[in-house]
C-alpha positions as a LaTeX table, in Angstrom:
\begin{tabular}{lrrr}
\hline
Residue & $x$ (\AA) & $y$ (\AA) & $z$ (\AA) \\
\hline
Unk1 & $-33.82$ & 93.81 & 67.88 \\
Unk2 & $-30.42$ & 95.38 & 66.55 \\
Unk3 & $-28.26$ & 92.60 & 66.09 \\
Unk4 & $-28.72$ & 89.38 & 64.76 \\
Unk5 & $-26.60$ & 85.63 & 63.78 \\
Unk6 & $-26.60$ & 83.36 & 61.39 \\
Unk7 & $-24.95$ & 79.82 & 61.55 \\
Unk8 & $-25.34$ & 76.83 & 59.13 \\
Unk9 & $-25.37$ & 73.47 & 61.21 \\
Unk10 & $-25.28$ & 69.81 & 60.16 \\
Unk11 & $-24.92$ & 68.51 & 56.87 \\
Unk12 & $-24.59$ & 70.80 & 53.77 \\
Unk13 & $-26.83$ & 71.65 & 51.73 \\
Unk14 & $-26.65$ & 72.84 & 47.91 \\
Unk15 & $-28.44$ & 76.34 & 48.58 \\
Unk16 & $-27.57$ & 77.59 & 51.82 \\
Unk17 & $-25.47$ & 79.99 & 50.63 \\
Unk18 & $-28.36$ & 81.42 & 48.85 \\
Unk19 & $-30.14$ & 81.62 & 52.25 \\
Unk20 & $-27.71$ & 82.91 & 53.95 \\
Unk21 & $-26.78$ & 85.50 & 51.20 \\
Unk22 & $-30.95$ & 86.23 & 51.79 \\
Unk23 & $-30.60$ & 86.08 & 55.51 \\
Unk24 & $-27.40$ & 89.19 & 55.56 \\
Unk25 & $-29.10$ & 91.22 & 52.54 \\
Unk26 & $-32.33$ & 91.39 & 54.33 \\
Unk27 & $-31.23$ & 92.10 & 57.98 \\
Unk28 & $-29.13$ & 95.15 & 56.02 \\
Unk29 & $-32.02$ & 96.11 & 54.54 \\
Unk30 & $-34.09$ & 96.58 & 57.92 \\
Unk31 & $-31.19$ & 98.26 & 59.42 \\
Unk32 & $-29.81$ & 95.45 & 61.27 \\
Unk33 & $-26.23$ & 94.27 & 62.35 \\
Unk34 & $-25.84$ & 90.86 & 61.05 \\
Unk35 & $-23.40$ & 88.15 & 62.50 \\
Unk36 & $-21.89$ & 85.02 & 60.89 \\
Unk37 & $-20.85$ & 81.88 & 63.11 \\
Unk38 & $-18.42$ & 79.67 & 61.50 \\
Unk39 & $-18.69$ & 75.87 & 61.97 \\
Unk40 & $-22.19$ & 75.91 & 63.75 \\
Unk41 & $-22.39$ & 75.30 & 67.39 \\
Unk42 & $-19.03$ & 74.62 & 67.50 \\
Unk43 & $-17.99$ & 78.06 & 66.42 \\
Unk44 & $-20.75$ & 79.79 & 68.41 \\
Unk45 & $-18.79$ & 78.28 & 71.53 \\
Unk46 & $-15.49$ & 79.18 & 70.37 \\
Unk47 & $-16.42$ & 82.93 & 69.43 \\
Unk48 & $-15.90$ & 82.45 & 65.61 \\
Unk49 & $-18.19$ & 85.27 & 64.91 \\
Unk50 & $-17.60$ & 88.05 & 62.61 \\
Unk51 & $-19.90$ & 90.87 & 61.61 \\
Unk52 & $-21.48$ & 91.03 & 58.10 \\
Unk53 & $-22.10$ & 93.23 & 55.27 \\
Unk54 & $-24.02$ & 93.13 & 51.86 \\
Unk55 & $-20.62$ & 92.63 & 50.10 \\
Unk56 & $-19.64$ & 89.32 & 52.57 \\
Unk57 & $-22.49$ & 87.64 & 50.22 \\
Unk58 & $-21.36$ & 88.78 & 46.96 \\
Unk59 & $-20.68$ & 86.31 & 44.34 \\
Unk60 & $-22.19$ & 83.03 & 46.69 \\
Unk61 & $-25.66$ & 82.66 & 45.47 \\
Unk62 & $-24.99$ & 80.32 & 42.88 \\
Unk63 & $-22.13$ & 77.93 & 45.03 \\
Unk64 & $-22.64$ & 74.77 & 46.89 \\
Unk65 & $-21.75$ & 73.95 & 50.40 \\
Unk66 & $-21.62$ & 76.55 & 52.77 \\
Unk67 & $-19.22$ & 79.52 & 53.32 \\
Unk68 & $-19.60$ & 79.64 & 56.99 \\
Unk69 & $-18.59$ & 75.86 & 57.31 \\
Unk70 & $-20.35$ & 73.30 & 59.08 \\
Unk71 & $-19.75$ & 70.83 & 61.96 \\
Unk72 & $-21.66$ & 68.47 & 64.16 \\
Unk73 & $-21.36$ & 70.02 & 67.75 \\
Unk74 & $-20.86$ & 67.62 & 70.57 \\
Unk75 & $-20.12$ & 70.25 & 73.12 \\
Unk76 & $-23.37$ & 72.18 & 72.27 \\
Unk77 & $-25.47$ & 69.16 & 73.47 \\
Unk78 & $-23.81$ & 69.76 & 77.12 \\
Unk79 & $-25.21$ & 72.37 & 79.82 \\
Unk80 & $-21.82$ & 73.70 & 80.10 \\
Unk81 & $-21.36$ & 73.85 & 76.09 \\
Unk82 & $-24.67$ & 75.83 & 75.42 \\
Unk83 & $-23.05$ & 78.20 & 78.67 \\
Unk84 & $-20.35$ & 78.87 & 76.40 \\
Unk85 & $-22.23$ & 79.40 & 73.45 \\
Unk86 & $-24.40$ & 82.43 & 75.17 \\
Unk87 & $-21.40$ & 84.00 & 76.70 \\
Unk88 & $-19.63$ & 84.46 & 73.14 \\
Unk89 & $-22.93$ & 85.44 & 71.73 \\
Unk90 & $-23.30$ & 87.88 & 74.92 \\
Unk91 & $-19.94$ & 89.50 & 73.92 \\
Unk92 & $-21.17$ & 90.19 & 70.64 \\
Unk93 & $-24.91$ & 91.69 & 71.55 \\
Unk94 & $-26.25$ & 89.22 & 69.18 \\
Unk95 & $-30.49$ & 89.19 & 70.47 \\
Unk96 & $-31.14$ & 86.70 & 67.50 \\
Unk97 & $-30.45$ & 84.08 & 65.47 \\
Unk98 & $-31.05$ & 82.36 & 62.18 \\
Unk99 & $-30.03$ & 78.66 & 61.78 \\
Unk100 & $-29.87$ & 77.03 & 58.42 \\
Unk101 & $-29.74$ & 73.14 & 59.08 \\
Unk102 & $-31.99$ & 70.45 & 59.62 \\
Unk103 & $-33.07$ & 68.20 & 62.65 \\
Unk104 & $-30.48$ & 68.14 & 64.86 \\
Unk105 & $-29.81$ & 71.71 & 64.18 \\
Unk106 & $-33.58$ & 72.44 & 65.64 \\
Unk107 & $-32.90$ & 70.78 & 68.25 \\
Unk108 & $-30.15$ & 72.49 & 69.50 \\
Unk109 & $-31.48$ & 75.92 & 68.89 \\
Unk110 & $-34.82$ & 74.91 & 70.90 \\
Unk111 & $-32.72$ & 73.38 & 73.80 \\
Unk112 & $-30.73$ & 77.34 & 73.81 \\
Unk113 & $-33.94$ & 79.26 & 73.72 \\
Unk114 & $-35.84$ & 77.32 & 76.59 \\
Unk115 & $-32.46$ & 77.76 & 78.34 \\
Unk116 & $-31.47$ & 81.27 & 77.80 \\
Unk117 & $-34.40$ & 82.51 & 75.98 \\
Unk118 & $-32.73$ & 83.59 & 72.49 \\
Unk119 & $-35.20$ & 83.47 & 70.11 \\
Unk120 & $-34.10$ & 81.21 & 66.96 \\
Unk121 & $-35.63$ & 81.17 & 63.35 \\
Unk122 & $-34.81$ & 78.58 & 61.27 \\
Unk123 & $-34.25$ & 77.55 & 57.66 \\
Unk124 & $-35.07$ & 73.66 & 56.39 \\
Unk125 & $-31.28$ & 73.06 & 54.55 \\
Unk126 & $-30.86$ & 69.24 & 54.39 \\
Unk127 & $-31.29$ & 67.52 & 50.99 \\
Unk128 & $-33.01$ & 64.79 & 52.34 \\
Unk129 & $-36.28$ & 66.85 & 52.43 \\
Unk130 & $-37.73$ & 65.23 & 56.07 \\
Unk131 & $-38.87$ & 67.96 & 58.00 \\
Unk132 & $-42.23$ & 68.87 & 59.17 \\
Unk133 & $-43.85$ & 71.44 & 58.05 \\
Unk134 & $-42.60$ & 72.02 & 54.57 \\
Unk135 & $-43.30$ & 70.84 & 51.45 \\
Unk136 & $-39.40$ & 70.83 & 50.37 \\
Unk137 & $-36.15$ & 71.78 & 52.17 \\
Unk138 & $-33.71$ & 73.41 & 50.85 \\
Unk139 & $-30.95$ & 71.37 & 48.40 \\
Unk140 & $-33.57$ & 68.44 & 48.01 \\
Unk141 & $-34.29$ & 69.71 & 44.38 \\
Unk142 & $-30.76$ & 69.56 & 43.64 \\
Unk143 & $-29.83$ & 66.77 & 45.38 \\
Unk144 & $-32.50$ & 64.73 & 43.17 \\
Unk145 & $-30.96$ & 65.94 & 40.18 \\
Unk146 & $-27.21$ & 64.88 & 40.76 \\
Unk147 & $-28.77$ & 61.53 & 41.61 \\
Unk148 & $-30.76$ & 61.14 & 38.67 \\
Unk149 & $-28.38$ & 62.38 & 36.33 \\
Unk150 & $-25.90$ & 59.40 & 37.75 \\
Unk151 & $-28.92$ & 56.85 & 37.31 \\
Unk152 & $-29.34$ & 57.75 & 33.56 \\
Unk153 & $-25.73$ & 57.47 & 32.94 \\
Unk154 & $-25.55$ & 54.05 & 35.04 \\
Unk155 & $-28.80$ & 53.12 & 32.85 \\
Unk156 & $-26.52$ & 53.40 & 29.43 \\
Unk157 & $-23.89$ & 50.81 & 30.90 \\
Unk158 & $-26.86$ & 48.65 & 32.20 \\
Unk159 & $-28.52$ & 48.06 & 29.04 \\
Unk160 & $-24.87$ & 47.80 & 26.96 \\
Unk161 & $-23.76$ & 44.85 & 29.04 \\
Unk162 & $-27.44$ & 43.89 & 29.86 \\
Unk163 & $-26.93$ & 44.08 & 33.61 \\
Unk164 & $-29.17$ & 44.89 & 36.76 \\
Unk165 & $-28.26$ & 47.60 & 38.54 \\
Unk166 & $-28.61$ & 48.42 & 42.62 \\
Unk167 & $-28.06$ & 51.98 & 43.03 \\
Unk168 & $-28.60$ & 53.81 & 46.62 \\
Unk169 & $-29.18$ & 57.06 & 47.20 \\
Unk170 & $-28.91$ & 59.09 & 50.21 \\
Unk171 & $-31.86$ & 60.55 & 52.49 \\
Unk172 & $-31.21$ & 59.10 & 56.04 \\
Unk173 & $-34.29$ & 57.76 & 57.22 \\
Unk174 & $-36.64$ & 58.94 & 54.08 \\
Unk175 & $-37.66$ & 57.90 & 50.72 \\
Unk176 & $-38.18$ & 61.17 & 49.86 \\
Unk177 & $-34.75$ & 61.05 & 47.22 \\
Unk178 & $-35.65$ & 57.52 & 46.31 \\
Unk179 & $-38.77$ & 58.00 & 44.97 \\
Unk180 & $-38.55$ & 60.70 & 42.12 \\
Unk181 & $-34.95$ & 59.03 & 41.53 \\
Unk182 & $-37.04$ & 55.59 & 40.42 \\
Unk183 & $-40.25$ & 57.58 & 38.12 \\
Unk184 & $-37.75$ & 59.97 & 36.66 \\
Unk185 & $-35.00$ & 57.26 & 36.21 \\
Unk186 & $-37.59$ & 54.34 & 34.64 \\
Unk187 & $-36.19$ & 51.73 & 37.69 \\
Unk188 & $-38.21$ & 48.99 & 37.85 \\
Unk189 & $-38.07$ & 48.40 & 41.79 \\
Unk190 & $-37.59$ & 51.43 & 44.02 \\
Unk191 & $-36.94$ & 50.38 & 48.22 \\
Unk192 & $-37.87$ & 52.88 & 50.70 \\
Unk193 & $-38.19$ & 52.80 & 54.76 \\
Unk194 & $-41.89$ & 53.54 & 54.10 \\
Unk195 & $-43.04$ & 50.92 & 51.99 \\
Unk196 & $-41.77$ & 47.27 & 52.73 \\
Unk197 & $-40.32$ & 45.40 & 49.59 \\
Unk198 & $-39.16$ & 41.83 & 49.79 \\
Unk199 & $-36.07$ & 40.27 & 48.56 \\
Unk200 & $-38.82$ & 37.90 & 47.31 \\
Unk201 & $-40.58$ & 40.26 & 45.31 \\
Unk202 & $-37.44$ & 41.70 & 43.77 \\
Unk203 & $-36.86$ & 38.43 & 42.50 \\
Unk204 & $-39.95$ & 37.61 & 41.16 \\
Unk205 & $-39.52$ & 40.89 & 39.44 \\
Unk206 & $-36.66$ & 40.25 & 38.09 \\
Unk207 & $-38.08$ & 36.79 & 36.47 \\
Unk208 & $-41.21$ & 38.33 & 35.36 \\
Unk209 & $-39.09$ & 40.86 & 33.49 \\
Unk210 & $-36.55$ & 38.02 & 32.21 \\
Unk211 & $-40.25$ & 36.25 & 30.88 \\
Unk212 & $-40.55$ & 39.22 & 28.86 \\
Unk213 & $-37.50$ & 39.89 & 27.36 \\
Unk214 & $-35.77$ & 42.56 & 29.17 \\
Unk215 & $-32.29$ & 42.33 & 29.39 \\
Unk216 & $-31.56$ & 45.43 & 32.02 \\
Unk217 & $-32.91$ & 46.85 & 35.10 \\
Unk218 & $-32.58$ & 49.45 & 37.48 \\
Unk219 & $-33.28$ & 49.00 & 41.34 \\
Unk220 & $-33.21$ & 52.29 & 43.43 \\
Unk221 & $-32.74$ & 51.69 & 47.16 \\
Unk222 & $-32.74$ & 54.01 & 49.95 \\
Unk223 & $-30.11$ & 54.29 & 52.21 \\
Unk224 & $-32.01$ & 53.82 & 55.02 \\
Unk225 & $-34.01$ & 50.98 & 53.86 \\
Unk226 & $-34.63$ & 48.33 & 56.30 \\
Unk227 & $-32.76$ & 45.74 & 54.00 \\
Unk228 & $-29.79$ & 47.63 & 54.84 \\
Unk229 & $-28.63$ & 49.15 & 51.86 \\
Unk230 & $-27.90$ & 48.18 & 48.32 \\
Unk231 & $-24.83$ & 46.11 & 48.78 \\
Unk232 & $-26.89$ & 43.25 & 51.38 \\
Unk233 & $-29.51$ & 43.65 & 49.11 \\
Unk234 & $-27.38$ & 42.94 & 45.62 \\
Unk235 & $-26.11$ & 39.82 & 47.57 \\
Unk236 & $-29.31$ & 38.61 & 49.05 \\
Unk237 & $-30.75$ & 38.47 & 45.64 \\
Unk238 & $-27.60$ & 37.44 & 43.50 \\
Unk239 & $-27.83$ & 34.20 & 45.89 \\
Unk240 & $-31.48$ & 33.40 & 44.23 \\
Unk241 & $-30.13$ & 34.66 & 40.92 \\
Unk242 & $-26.69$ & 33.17 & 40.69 \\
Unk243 & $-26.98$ & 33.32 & 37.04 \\
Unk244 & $-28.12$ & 37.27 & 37.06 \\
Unk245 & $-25.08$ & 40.13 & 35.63 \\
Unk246 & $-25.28$ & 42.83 & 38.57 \\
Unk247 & $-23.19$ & 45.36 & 39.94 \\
Unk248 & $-23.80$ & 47.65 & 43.09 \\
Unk249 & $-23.28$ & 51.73 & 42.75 \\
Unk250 & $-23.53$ & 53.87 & 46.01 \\
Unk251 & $-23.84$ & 57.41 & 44.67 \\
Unk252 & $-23.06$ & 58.54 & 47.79 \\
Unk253 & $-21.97$ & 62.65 & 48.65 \\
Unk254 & $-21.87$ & 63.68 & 45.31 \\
Unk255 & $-25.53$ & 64.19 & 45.92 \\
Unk256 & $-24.78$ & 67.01 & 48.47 \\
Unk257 & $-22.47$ & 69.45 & 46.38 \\
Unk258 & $-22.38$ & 71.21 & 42.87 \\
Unk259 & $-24.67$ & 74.33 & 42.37 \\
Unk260 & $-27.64$ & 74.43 & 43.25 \\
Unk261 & $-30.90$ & 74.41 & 40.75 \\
Unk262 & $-33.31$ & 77.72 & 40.40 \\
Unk263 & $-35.75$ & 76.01 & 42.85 \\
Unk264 & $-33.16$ & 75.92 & 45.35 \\
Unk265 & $-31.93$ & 79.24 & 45.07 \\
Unk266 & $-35.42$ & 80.53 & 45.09 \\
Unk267 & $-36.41$ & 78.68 & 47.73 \\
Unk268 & $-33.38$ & 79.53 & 49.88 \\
Unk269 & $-33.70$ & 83.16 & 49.29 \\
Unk270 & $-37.71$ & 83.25 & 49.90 \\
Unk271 & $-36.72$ & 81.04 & 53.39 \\
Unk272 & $-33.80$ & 83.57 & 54.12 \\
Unk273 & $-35.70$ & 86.26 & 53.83 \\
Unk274 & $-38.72$ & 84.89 & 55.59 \\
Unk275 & $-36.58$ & 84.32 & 58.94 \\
Unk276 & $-35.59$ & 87.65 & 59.41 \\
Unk277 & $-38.95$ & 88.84 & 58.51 \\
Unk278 & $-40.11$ & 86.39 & 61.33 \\
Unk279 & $-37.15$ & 88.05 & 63.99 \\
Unk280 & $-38.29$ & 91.57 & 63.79 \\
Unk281 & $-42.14$ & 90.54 & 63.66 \\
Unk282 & $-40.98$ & 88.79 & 67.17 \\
Unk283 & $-41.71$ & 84.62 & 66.28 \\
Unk284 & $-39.09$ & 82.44 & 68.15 \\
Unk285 & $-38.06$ & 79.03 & 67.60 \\
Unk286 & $-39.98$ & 78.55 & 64.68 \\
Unk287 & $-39.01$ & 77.08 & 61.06 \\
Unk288 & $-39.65$ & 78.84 & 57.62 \\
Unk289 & $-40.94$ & 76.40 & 55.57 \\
Unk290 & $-43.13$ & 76.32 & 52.34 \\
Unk291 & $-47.05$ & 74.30 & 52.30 \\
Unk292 & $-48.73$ & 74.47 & 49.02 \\
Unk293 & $-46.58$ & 77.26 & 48.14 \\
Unk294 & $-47.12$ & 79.38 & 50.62 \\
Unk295 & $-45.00$ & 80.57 & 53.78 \\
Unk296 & $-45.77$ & 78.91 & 56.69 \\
Unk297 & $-44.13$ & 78.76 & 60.62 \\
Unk298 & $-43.89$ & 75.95 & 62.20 \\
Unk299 & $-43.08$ & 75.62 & 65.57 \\
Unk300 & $-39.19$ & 73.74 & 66.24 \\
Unk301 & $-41.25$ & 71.17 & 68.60 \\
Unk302 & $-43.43$ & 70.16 & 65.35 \\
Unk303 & $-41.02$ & 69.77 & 63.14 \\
Unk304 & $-38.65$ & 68.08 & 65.49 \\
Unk305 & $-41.42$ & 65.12 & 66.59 \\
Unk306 & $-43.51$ & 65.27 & 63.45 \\
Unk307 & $-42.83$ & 62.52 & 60.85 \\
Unk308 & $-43.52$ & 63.63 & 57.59 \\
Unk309 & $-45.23$ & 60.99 & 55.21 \\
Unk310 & $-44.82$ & 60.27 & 51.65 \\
Unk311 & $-47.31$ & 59.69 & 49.81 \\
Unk312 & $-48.02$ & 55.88 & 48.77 \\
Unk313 & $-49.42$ & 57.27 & 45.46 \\
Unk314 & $-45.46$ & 57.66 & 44.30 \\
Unk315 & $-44.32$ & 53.80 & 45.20 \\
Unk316 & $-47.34$ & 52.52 & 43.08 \\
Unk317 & $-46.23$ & 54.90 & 40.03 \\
Unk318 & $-42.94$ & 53.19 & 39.88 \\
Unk319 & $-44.97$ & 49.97 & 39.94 \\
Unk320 & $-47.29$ & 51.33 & 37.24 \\
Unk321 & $-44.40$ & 52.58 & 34.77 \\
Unk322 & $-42.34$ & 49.34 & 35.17 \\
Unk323 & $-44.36$ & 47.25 & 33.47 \\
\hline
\end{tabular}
């Protein structure tokens, strides 16, 4: 293998720039050509490829988002689409690739090697931290912290004007941002897509905390919780609670920018690093990931159909420190 791409797919991430800064030092330093791909699949099909050197990477490692850009590729999911896609890599005697992304971004680079047999390593860079077969993607850490660093400052107006507080966070279909948000942020109620609270219990919560004297509290809810977010929740329970002081705040994309922490960009890099490692050794469509601290490969299949599960130990801390 001479040549290789990299593309960053899907949502951004706080650290892929790291990875990819990894991905282009490394391939340099085993005496591969490295190619960038702007805008994902998108810009694989349109030919927005460009070659890379170590100085392309300078100066990135500690930004957010992603220099290459990102975009959501309808085209790409189309026979016709991923035809396009190979031509344009064809052109460029790309034999590899590296894709920084997350689910969907898998998916697409499995569909392309079972079609035209590219082999694909990829990089876990979504900051909702769901993928199978690592114990943390890359941009969760950070994403976590922008969160919790709104919560606290949303706790000091919540116990000023002695108000409950609904905040969401993001994290699709996963507690996985919910969860430290609630132990680090001292919320009394935290609602996830794996664990099933009830307006009812919120309520009762609420009363039992009312019976002892507190005067504020902080509810963390997933965005993907089967309530269906913290706005239907905040009115579901302000109906039993007319006489409760609440307010709603959806933190929203903030949690996807700024710089990423040291985890991240240590993480990234170590990921980076590890998929070009992976290309030369020969694996194809596999992910990079991290298990205990260690590197692991997981096959694209795996962490595609794989639900990773969060551990009901963290739901009954926030129950535990509450009180």
């Amino acid at each position: 293998m001479k040549r290789i791409g990299v593309y960053t797919s899907g949502g951004d991430a706080p650290g892929m720039n790291a990875c990819l800064r990894a991905v282009v030092r490394t391939a340099v330093y085993h005496g591969l050509e490295v190619y960038g791909i702007k805008r994902g699949y998108n810009g694989m099909i349109n030919g927005e490829i460009f070659k890379m050197e170590s100085s392309s990477v300078s100066n990135i490692v500690q930004l957010g988002g992603t220099m290459l850009k990102s975009a959501r590729s309808k085209e790409f999911m189309t026979k016709e689409g991923r035809q396009k896609a190979y031509d344009q890599l064809q052109k460029f005697g790309i034999e590899g690739l590296v894709a920084i992304g997350g689910n969907g971004t898998f998916t697409g680079a499995k569909l392309f090697f079972e079609e035209y047999g590219i082999p694909t390593l990829g990089a876990p860079g979504t900051i909702d931290n769901d993928l199978y077969g690592t114990d943390y993607t890359i941009g969760y850490d950070t994403a976590v912290n922008t969160a919790l660093d709104a919560i606290d400052k949303i706790r000091d107006t919540a116990d000023s004007h002695e108000r409950v507080f609904f905040i969401e966070v993001m994290g699709r279909d996963s507690g996985y941002i919910a969860v430290p948000c609630a132990i680090g942020g001292g919320a009394e109620i935290v609602m996830i897509p794996e664990a099933k609270v009830t307006i009812e219990s919120i309520i009762d919560t609420l009363r039992a905390g009312w019976n002892r004297m507190k005067t504020s509290s902080i509810i963390i809810i997933a965005e993907g919780e089967i309530e269906g977010g913290a706005t239907k929740v905040a009115t579901k329970v302000m109906e039993a609670l007319p006489q409760m002081d609440a307010r709603v705040s959806i933190i929203g994309h903030v949690q996807r920018g700024g710089s990423p922490t040291a985890f991240d960009r240590l993480l990234a890099s170590r990921l980076g690093i590890a998929c070009v490692v992976g290309l030369i050794e020969g694996k194809k469509n596999m992910m990079a990931g991290t298990i205990n601290s260690s590197l692991v490969y997981t096959p694209f299949e795996e962490t595609i159909t794989k639900k990773k599960g969060l551990s009901p130990n963290f739901t009954q801390m926030v129950e535990m420190l509450s009180i």
